[in-house]
N, C-alpha and C positions, 0 to 999 in steps of 0.2 A: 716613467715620468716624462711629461714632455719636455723637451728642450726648449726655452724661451729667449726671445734676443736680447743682448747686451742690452745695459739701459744709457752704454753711451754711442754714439752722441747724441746726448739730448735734445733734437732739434726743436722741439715748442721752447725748451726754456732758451736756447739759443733766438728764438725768436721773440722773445719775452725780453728778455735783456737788450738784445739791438735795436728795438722798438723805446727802450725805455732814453736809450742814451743819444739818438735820434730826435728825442722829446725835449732834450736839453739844449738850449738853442746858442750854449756857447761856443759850439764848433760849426765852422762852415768847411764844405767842403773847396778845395781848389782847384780852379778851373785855368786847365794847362794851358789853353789860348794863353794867358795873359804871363805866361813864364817865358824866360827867354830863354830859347834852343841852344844856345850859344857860351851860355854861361858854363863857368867851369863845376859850380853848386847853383844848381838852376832854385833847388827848394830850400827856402830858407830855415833856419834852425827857429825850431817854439812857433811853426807857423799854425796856422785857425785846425787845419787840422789833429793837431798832435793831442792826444789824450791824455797819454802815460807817454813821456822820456825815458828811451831808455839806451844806451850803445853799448856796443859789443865791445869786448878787450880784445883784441886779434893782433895776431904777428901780422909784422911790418910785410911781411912776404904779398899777402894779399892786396896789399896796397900799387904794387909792381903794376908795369902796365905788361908782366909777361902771364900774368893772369886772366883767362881769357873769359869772356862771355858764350858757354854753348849757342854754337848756331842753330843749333834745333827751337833752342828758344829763341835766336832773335828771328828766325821764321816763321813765327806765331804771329808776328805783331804786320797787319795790314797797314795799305795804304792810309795814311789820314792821320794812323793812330801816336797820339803826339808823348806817348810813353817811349816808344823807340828812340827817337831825338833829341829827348829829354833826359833819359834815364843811361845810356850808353852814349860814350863816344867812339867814333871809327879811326883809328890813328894810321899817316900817311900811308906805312905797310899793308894796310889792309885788318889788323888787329883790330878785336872792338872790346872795350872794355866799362866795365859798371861805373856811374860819375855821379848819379844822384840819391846819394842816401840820406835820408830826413832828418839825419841830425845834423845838415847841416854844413858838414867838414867830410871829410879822409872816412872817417868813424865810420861802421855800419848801423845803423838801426834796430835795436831790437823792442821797439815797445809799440803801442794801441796809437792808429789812428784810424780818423773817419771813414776813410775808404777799404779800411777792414773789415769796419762794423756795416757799412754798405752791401758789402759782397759778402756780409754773414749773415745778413738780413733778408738778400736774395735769396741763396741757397736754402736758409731754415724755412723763410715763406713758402717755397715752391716742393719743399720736401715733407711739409703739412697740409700741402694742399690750398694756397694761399696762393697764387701763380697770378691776380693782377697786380697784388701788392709785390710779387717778386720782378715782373715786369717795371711798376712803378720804380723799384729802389736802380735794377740795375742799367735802365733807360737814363736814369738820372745821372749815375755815377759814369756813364759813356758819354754824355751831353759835356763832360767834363775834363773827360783824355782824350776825344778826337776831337779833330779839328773841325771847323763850325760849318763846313763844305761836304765834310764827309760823316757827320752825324746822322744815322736815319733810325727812329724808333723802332725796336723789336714790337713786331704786334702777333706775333704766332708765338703761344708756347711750345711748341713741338721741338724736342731737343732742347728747349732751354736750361734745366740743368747741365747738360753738357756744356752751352755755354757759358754759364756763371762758376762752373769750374776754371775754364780754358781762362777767362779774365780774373779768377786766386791767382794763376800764375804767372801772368801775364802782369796783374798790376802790382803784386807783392814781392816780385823777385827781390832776394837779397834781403830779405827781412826775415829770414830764419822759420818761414811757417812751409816752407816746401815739404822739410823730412816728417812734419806732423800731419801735413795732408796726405801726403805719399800713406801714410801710417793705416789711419782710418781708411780712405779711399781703396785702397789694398784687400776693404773686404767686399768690397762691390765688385762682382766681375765684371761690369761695364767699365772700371776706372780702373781695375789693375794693371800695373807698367812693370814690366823688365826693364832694371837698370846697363845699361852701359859703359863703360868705360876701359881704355885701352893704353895702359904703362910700359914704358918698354918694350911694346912688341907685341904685348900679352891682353886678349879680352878678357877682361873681368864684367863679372853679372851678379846685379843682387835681386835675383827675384821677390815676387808679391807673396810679404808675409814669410819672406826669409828669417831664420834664429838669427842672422846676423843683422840684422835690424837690432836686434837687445845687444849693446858692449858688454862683455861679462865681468860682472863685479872681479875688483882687482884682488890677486893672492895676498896680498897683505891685511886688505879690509877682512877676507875670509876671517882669514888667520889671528 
């Protein structure tokens, strides 16, 4: 019997749903020119974009300014791009640290907004075959985080799935959807990543589509 592909992820219905809720004109998108760089919560809490409210309960530890921002990631973000200045701060040492989570305060973010449903609209458009309306959404939603000197329309799609990924990560950081893209993306070999990280001394690696990606059910639930 042949082997047939997963039937997730659904991208036409993912395209079906961000289309619908795009159709709803009570969210606007926000356009980072007009946030101040400066502030200590640049984005304000219940703003045009938020869908679903939702924050994270996290230990105080996180909140530390000894908790760092990967420099791999803050070297994703180019000139112009007004998420860097926005979203981190660089404190005197040299440390840079996460400053704008959309609820508002300290809190992280864990719920729906429009700029999600944007870059889920790219991705599922251009992954059906749909590449001027993927063009469209993610033209729009750039017109929005850089700044208005260094904005220039994509007009090639060649490689533009690669880039409506690079801007998941780039524009969703700290909103909890990295380990679920990491997840799916994992079966594409175009997107598979080897993890990194180095404790004590020690490299640690979680490869693509590692068992440890799944936490195993605790002895006592077994039990």
């Amino acid at each position: 019997m042949a082997q047939t592909e997963p039937l997730y992820p659904d991208y036409e219905k993912a395209y079906e749903h961000a289309k619908m809720v795009l159709n709803f004109s009570a969210y606007q998108l926000l356009d980072y020119n007009q946030l101040s760089v400066s502030s200590a919560n640049p984005i304000a809490q219940f703003n045009s974009e938020v869908i679903f409210h939702s924050e994270f309960l996290v230990q105080s530890v996180l909140y530390s300014q000894l908790v760092l921002v990967n420099p791999e990631l803050l070297g994703l973000y180019e000139n112009g791009d007004l998420r860097k200045s926005i979203y981190y701060i660089t404190r005197p040492n040299g440390n840079t640290n996460f400053k704008a989570s959309y609820s508002g305060r300290v809190n992280l973010f864990g719920g729906l907004t429009l700029d999600e449903v944007y870059l889920t609209l790219a991705e599922s458009a251009q992954r059906i075959g749909r590449t001027t309306e993927a063009l469209e959404a993610l033209n729009f939603y750039l017109s929005k985080r850089l700044s208005r000197n260094s904005f220039t329309p994509i007009q090639s799609a060649e490689g533009l799935l690669e880039k409506i990924i690079l801007e998941r990560r780039k524009g969703l950081a700290f909103r909890a959807n990295r380990w679920s893209d990491l997840r799916r993306l994992n079966r594409d070999p175009r997107f598979q990543k080897t993890l990194f990280r180095t404790y004590q001394g020690e490299q640690i690696s979680l490869a693509p589509n590692s068992s440890i990606y799944t936490l195993p059910i605790p002895p006592m639930e077994l039990n």
